[in-house]
N, C-alpha and C positions, 0 to 999 in steps of 0.2 A: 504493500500500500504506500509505505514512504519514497519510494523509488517512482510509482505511476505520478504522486501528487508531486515532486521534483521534477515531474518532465513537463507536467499538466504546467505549472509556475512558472517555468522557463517559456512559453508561448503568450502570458500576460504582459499588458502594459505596464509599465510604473504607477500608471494611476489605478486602475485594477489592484495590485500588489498593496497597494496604501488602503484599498478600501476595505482589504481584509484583515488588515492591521485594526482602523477603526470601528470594525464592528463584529470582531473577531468570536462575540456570545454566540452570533450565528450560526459558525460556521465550526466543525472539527476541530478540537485542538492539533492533531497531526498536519492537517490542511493548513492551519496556521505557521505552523512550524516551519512546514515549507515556504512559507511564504518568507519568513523570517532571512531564513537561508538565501535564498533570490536574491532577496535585497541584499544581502550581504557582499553577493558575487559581485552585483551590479554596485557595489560601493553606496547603495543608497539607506541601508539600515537605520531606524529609529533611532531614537534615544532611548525608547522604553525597550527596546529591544531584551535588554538582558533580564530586566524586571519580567519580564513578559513570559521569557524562555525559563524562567524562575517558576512559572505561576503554573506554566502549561506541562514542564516536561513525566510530574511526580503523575498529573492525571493522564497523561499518554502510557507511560509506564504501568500505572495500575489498570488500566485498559487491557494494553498487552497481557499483564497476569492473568485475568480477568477471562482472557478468549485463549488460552493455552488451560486454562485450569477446565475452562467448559468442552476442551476439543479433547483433554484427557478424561474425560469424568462421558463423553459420547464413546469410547471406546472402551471403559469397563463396562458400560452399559451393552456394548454390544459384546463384548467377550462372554459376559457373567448369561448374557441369552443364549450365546451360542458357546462352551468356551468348547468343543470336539472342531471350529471352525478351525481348519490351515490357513496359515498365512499366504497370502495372497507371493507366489513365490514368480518371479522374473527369467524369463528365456524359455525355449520352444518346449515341446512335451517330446521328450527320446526317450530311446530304448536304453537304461542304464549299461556300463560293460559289464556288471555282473550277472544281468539279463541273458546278453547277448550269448558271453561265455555257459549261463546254464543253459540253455537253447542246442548251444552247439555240443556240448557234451554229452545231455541227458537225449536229444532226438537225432539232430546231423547238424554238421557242420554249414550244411544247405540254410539251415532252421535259422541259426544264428547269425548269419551272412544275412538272409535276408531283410531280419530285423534292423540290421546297418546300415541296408538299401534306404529300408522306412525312411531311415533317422535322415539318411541325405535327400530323401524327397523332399522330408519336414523343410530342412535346411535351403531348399532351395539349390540342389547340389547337384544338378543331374549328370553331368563330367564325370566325380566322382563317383555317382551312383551304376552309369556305366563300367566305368572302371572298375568297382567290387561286382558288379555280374560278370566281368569275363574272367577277374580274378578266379573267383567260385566254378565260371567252367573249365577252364586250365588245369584250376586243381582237383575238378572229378576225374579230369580225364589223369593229370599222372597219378591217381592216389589210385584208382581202379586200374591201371597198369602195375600198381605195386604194389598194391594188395593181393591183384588175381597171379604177381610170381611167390612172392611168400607164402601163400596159401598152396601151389603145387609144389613148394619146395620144403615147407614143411607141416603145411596138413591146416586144416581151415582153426583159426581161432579166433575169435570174438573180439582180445584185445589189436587186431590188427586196425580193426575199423574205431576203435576208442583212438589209437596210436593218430588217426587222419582225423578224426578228431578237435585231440588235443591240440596236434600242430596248428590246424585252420583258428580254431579261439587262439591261441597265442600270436597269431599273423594280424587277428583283430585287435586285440589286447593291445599288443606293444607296438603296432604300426598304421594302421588302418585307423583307430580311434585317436590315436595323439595327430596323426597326420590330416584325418578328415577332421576330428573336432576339435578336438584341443581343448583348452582348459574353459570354453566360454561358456558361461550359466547357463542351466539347463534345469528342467523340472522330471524328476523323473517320472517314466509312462507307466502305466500298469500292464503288467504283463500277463494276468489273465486271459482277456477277447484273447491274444496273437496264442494263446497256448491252446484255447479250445480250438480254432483255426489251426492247426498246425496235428490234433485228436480226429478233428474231423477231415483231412485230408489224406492222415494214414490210414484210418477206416473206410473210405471209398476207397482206396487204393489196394486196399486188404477185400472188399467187396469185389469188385475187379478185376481181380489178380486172376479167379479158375477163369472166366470169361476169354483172357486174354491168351493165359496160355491153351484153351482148348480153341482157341482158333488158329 
């Protein structure tokens, strides 16, 4: 407010500037004040000037306390209605990397790549966001060339696909997340929806599956 009425004072005349001097019960003591000021730039200050700044500043000031005390006393009011509300938190809704990473560990590394796609759509990334879909198909294609010779070479085992995995979340983790997002605020997403999406896509797939092999 004291900054608008400093700019508002600085477009008045002299004689304007005086008139609020004299009849200053009118009007705002912070409007005053400004006024005060003006004249001062302009070399034309009162004499009662200081008397004045004397008279006015104690009742600007208990104003001020006056609208902080009521602007705090509107937010217990709202906290104690509501206090389970979150804070109103700053930057886009993503997919956390601890998200990402259980995604990719616990279904595929597919699962959790994709959720990182999400996050660069969010972001308005789409560069990047191509660039993690071809990453992701590069590395189906060598992981399944090195998976399917380990498996003939020494007999199929479960941790081979945990092993591609692991490495794809740690490609996330330590490159793809500091490189696409970096440290800038973010709220974290819920990752529920993307989990039943991701239940309900193995399950048509699992429905599916005799249809496709008996054709």
């Amino acid at each position: 407010m004291a900054e608008e009425y400093a700019e508002k004072m600085s477009r008045k005349t002299l004689s304007e500037l005086l008139l609020y001097v004299q009849n200053r019960a009118e009007y705002r003591e912070d409007a005053v004040l400004a006024v005060l000021d003006e004249l001062e730039k302009r070399g034309q200050a009162p004499q009662e000037a200081t008397a004045i700044r004397a008279e006015l500043l104690p009742i600007v000031e208990q104003q001020r306390q006056a609208q902080q005390a009521a602007q705090a006393q509107q937010v217990a009011e709202e906290t104690a209605a509501d206090p389970d509300a979150a804070p109103v938190a700053e930057g886009p809704a993503l997919y956390s990397p601890g998200t990402i990473a259980l995604f990719s560990m616990l279904i595929s590394f597919i699962a959790g790549g994709a959720l990182l796609v999400v996050n660069m759509v969010r972001l308005k990334e789409s560069g990047k966001a191509f660039r993690l879909v071809l990453f992701m198909l590069g590395f189906l294609l060598a992981a399944a060339g090195v998976v399917n010779w380990l498996m003939m070479t020494y007999g199929p085992h479960l941790w081979f696909v945990s092993m591609v995995n692991l490495i794809a979340a740690l490609a996330y983790l330590l490159y793809f997340w500091p490189q696409y997002v970096g440290a800038r605020p973010y709220v974290s997403r819920h990752w529920l929806p993307a989990l039943l999406v991701c239940l309900a896509l193995i399950f048509g797939l699992y429905l599916l599956a005799p249809n496709l092999v008996g054709k």
